[in-house]
C-alpha positions as YAML, in Angstrom:
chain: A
units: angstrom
residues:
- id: 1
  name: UNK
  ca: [0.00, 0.00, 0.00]
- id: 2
  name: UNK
  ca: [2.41, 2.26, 1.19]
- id: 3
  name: UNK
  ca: [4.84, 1.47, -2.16]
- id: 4
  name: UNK
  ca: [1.75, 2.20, -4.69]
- id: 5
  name: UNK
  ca: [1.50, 5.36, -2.84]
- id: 6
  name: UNK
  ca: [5.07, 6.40, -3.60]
- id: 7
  name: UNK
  ca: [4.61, 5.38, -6.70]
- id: 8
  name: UNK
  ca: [1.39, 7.41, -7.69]
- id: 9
  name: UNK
  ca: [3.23, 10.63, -5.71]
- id: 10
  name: UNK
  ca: [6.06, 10.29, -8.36]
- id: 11
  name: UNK
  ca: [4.47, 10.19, -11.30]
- id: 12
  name: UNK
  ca: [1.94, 12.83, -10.41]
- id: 13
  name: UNK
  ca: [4.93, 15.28, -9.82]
- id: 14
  name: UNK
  ca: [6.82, 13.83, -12.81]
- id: 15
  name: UNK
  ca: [3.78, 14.70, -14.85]
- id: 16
  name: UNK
  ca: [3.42, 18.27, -13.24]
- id: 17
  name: UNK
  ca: [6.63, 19.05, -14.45]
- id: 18
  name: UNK
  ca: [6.49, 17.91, -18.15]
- id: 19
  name: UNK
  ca: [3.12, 19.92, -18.39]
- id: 20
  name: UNK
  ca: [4.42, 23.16, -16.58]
- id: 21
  name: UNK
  ca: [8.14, 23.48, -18.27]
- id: 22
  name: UNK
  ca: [6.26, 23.92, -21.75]
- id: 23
  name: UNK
  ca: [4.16, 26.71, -20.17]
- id: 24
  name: UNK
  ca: [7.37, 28.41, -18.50]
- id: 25
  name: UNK
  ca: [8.54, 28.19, -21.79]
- id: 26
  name: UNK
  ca: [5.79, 29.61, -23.75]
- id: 27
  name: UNK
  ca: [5.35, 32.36, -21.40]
- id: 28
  name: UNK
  ca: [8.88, 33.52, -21.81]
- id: 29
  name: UNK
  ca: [8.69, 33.20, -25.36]
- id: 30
  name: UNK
  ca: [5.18, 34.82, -25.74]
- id: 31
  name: UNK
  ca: [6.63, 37.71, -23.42]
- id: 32
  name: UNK
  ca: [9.89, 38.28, -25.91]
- id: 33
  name: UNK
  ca: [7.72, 37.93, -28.97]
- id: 34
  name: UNK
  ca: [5.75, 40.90, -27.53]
- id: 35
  name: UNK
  ca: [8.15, 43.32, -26.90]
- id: 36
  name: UNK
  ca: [10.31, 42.69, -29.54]
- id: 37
  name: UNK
  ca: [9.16, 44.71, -33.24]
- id: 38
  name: UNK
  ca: [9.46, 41.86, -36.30]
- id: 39
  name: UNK
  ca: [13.16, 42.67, -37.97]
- id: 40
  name: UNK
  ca: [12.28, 44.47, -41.50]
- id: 41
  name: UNK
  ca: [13.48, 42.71, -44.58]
- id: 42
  name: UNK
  ca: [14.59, 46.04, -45.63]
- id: 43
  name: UNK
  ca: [17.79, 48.04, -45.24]
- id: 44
  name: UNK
  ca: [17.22, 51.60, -43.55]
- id: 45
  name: UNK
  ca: [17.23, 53.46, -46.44]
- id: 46
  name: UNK
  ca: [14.76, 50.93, -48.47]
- id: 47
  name: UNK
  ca: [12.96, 51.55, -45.49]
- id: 48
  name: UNK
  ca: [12.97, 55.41, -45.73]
- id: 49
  name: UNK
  ca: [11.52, 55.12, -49.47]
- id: 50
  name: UNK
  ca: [8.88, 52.92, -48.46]
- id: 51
  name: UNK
  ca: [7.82, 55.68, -46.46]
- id: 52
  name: UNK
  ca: [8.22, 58.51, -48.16]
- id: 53
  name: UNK
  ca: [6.52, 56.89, -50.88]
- id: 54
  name: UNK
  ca: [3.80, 56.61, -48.17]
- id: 55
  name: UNK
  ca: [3.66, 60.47, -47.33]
- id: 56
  name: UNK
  ca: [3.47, 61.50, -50.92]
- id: 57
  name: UNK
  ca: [0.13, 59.51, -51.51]
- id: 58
  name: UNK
  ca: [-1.38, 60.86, -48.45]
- id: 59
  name: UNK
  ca: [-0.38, 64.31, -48.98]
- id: 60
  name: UNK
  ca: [-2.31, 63.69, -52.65]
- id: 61
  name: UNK
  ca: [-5.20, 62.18, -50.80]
- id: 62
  name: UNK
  ca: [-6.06, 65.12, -48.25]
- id: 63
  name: UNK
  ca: [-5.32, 67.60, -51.18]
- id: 64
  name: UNK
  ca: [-7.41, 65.94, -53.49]
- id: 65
  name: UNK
  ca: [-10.54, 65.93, -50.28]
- id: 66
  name: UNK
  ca: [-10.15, 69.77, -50.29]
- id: 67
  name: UNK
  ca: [-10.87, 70.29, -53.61]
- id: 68
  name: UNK
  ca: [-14.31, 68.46, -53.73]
- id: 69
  name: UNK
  ca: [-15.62, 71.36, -50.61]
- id: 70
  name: UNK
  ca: [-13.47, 74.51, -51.89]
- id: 71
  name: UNK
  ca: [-14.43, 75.24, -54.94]
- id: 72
  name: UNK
  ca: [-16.76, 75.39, -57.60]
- id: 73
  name: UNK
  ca: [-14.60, 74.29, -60.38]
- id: 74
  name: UNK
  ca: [-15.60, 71.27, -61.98]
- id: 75
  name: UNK
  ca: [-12.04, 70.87, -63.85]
- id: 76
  name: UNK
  ca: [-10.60, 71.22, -60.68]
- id: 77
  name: UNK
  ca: [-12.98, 69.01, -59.06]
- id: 78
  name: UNK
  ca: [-12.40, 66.22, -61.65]
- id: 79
  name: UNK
  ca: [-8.82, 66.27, -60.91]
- id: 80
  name: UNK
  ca: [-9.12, 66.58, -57.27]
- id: 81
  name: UNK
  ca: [-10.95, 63.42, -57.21]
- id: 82
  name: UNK
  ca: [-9.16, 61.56, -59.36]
- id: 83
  name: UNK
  ca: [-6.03, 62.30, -56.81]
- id: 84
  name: UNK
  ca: [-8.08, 60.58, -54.34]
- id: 85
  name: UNK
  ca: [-8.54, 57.37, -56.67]
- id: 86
  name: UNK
  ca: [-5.66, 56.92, -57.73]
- id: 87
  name: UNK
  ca: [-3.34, 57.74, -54.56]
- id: 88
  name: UNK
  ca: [-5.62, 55.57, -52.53]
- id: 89
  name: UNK
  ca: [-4.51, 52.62, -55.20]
- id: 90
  name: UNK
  ca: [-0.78, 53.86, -54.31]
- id: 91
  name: UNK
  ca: [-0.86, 54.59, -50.73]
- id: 92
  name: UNK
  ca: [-2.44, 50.61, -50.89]
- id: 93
  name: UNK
  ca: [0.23, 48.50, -52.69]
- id: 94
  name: UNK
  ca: [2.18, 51.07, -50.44]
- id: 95
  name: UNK
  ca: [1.35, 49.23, -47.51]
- id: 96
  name: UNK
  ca: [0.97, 46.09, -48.68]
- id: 97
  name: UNK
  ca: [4.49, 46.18, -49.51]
- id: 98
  name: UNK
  ca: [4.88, 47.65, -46.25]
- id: 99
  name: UNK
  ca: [3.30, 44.85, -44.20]
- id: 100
  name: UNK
  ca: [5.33, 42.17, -46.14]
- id: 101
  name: UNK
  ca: [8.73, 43.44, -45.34]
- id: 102
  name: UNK
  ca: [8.19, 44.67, -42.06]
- id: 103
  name: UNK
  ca: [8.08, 48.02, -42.34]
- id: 104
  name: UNK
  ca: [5.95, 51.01, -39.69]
- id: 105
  name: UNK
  ca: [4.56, 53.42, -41.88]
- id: 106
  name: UNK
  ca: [3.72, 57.13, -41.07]
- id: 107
  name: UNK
  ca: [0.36, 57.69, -40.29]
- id: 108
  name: UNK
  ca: [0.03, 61.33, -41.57]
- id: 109
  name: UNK
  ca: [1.73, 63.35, -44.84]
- id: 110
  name: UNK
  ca: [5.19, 65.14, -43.42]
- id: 111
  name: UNK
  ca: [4.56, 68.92, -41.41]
- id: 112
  name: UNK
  ca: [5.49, 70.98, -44.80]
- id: 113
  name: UNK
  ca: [2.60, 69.15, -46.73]
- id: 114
  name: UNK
  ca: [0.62, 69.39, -43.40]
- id: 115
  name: UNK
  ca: [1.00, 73.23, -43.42]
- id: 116
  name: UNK
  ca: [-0.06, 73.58, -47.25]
- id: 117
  name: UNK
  ca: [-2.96, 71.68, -46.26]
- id: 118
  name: UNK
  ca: [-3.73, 74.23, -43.59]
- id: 119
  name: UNK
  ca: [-3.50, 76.96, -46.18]
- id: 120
  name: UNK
  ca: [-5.24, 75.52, -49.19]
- id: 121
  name: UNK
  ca: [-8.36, 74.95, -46.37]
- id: 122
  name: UNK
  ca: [-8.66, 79.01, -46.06]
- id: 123
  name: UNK
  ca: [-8.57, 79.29, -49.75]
- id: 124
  name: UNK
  ca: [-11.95, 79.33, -51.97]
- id: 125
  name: UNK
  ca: [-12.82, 78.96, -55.50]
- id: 126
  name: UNK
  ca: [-10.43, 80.79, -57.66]
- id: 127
  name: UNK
  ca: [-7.89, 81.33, -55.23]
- id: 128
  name: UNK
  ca: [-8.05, 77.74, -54.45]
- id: 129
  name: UNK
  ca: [-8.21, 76.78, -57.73]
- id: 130
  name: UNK
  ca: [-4.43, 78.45, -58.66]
- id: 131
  name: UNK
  ca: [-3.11, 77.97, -55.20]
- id: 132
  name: UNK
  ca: [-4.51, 74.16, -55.38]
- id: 133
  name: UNK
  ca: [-2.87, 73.79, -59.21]
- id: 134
  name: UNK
  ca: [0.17, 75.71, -58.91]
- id: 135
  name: UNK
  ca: [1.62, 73.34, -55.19]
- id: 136
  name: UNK
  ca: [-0.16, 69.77, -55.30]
- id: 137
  name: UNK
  ca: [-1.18, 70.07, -58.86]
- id: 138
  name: UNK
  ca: [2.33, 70.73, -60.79]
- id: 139
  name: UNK
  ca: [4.70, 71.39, -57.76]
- id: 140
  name: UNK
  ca: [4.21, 67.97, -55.75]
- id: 141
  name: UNK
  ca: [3.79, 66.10, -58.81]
- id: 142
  name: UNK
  ca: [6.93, 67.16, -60.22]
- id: 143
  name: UNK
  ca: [8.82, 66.46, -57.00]
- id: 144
  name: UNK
  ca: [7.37, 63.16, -56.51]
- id: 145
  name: UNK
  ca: [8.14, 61.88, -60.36]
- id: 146
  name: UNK
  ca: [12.10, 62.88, -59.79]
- id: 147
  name: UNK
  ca: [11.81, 61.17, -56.66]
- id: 148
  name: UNK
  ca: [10.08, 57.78, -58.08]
- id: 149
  name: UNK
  ca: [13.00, 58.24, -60.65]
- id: 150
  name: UNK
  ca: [15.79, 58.28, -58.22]
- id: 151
  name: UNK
  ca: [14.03, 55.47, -56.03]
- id: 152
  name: UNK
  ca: [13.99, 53.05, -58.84]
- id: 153
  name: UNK
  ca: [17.65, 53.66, -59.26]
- id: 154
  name: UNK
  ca: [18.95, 53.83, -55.81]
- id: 155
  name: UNK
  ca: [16.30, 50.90, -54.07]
- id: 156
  name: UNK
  ca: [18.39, 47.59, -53.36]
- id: 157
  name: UNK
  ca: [15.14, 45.76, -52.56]
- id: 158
  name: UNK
  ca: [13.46, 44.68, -55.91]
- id: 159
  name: UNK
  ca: [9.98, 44.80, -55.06]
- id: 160
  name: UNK
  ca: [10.65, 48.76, -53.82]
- id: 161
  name: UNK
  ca: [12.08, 48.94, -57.06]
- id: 162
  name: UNK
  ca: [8.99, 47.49, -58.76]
- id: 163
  name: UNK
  ca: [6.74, 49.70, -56.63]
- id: 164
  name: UNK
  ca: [8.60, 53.10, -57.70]
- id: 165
  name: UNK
  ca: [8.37, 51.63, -61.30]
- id: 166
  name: UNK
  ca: [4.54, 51.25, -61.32]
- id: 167
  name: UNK
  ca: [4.04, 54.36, -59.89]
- id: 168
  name: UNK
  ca: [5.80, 56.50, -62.36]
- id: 169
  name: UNK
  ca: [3.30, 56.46, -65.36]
- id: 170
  name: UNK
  ca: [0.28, 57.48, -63.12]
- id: 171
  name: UNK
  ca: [2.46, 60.30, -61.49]
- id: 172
  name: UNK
  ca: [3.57, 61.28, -64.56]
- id: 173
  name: UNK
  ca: [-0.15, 61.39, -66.15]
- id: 174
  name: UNK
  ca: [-0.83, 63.47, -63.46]
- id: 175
  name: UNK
  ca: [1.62, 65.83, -64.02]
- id: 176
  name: UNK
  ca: [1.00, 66.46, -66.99]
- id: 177
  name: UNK
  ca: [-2.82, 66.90, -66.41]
- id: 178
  name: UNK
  ca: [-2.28, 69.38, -64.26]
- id: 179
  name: UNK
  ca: [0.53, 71.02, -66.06]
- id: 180
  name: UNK
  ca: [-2.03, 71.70, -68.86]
- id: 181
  name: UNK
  ca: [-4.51, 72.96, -66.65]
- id: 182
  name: UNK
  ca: [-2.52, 75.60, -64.95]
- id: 183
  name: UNK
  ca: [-1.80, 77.09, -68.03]
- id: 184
  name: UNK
  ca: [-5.41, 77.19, -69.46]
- id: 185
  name: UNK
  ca: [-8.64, 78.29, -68.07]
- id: 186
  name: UNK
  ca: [-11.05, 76.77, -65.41]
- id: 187
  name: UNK
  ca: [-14.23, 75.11, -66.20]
- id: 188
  name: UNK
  ca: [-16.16, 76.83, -63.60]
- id: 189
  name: UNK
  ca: [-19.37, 78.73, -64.87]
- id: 190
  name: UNK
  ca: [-18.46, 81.96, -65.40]
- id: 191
  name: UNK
  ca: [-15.09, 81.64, -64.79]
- id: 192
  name: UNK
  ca: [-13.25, 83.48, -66.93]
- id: 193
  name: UNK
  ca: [-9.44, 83.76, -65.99]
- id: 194
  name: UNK
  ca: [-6.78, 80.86, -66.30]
- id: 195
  name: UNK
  ca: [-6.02, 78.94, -63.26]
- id: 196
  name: UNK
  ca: [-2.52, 80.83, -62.68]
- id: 197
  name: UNK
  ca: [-3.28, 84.37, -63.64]
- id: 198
  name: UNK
  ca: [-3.83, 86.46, -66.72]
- id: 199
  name: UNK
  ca: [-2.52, 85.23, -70.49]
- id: 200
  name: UNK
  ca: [1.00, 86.12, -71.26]
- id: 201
  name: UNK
  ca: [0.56, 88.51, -74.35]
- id: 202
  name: UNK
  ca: [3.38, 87.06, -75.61]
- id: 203
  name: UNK
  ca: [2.40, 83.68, -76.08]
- id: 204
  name: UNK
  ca: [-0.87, 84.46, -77.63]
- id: 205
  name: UNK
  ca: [-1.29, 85.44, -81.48]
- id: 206
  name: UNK
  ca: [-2.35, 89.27, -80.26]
- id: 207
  name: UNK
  ca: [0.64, 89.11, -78.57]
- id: 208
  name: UNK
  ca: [3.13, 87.98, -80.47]
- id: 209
  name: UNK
  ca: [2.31, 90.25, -83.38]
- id: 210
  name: UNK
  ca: [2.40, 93.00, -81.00]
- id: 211
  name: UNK
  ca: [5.64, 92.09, -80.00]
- id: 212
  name: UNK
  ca: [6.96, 91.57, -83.23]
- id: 213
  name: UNK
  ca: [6.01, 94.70, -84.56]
- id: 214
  name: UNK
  ca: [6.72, 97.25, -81.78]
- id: 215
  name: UNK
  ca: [8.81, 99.41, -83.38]
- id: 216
  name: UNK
  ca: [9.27, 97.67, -86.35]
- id: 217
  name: UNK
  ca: [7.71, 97.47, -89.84]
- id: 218
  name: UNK
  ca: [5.04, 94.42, -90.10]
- id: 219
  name: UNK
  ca: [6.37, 90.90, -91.20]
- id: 220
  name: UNK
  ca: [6.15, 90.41, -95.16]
- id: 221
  name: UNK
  ca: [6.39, 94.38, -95.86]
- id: 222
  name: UNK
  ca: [8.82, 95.22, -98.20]
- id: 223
  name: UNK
  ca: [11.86, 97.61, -97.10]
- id: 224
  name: UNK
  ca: [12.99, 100.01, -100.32]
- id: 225
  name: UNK
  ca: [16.74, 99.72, -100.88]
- id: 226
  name: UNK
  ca: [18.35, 102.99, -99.97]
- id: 227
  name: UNK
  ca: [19.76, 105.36, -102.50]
- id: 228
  name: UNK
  ca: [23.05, 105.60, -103.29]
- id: 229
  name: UNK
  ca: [24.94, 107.39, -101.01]
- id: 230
  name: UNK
  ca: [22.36, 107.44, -98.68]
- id: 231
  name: UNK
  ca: [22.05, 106.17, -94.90]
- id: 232
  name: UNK
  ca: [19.56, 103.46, -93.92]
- id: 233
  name: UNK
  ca: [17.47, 104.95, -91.63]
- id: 234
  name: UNK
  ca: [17.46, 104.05, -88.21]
- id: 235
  name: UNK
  ca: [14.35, 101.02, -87.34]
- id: 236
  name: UNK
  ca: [11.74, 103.20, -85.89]
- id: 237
  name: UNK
  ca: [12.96, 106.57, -86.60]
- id: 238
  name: UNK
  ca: [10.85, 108.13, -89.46]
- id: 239
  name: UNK
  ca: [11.62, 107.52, -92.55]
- id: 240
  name: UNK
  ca: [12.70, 110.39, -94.38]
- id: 241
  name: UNK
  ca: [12.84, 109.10, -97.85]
- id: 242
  name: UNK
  ca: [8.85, 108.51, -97.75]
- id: 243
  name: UNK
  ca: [8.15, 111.90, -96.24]
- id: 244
  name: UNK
  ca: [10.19, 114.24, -99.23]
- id: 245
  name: UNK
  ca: [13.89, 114.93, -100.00]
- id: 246
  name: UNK
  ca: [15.89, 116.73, -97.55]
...
């Protein structure tokens, strides 16, 4: 009796250990797993384009939300939203790529694009419109294409370089959208001036002949040679020879 008792005490404590080492074990794990962040796949400066690739969308995104509540300008509107659309596809495969190679993305667009933000939000209709145009229309988007450009080169991580790669065409779309807009006119009702100010004279027909001609005979009119003996007169000085001899 006494013997089976031994017997049942041992394997009772033999089986309290195996069952509570695994649990130790876990525990400690568990604990280390938890404070510990996942080791990125990346190197730190993959990491930084991963990132700043994430800013730039966002920055498009809240951009893009002000110009659907300040202003009137359905161009401008159009474009606005498609900067939502298409930066939300970004900012996505963004963090996707993100998530697979273990790297913390911002949560908000840097302070400079945070403080243009602020400013746009004052602005209404036309002076939205240029102010809108002129910084996240052409400015940003020209910024962010010579940075996609110099991320595909400098990435040592393929997929960041695939990322940069298949975000080039839409930036560059973009770009060029809004390049084309600045220089013409709004579609607003009414609206009447270009998006960035008044027409240069000189690049219009008006303009250009009024350039050209200030001063100067018009194009295709024929010059008589001068006498013998006889200065040329000076361009835009009058022309003695058609008033009467000296």
């Amino acid at each position: 009796m006494l013997k089976t008792t031994l017997i049942k005490c041992v394997l009772g404590a033999a089986v309290a250990t195996a069952f509570a080492m695994p649990v130790s074990s876990y525990a400690q794990t568990g604990a280390a797993t938890m404070n510990t962040p996942a080791a990125s796949a990346l190197n730190k400066a993959d990491q930084n384009i991963v990132a700043d690739m994430a800013r730039a969308n966002m920055a498009e995104i809240e951009a893009g939300k002000l110009a659907l509540t300040n202003t009137q300008n359905a161009q401008v509107i159009s474009f606005g939203q498609q900067m939502i659309d298409d930066h939300t596809k970004a900012l996505n495969d963004v963090t996707q790529l993100a998530q697979t190679k273990g790297v913390t993305l911002p949560t908000e667009p840097d302070s400079k694009h945070k403080a243009m933000a602020a400013k746009l939000s004052k602005l209404k209709d036309d002076a939205f419109d240029k102010a809108y145009m002129a910084q996240a229309g052409v400015g940003d988007h020209k910024a962010v294409h010579a940075a996609l450009k110099k991320f595909e080169t400098q990435a040592k991580d393929p997929d960041v370089k695939a990322l940069a790669a298949k975000m080039l065409p839409t930036v560059e779309q973009h770009l060029h959208s809004a390049t084309s807009m600045a220089g013409g006119k709004g579609g607003a009702k009414g609206s009447k001036a270009p998006l960035t100010g008044e027409a240069n004279d000189h690049t219009s027909p008006a303009g250009a002949a009024h350039g050209a001609g200030h001063g100067a005979a018009k194009v295709g009119a024929k010059t008589p040679a001068p006498a013998a003996g006889v200065k040329p007169p000076v361009v835009g000085e009058a022309n003695e020879q058609n008033a009467g001899k000296r």
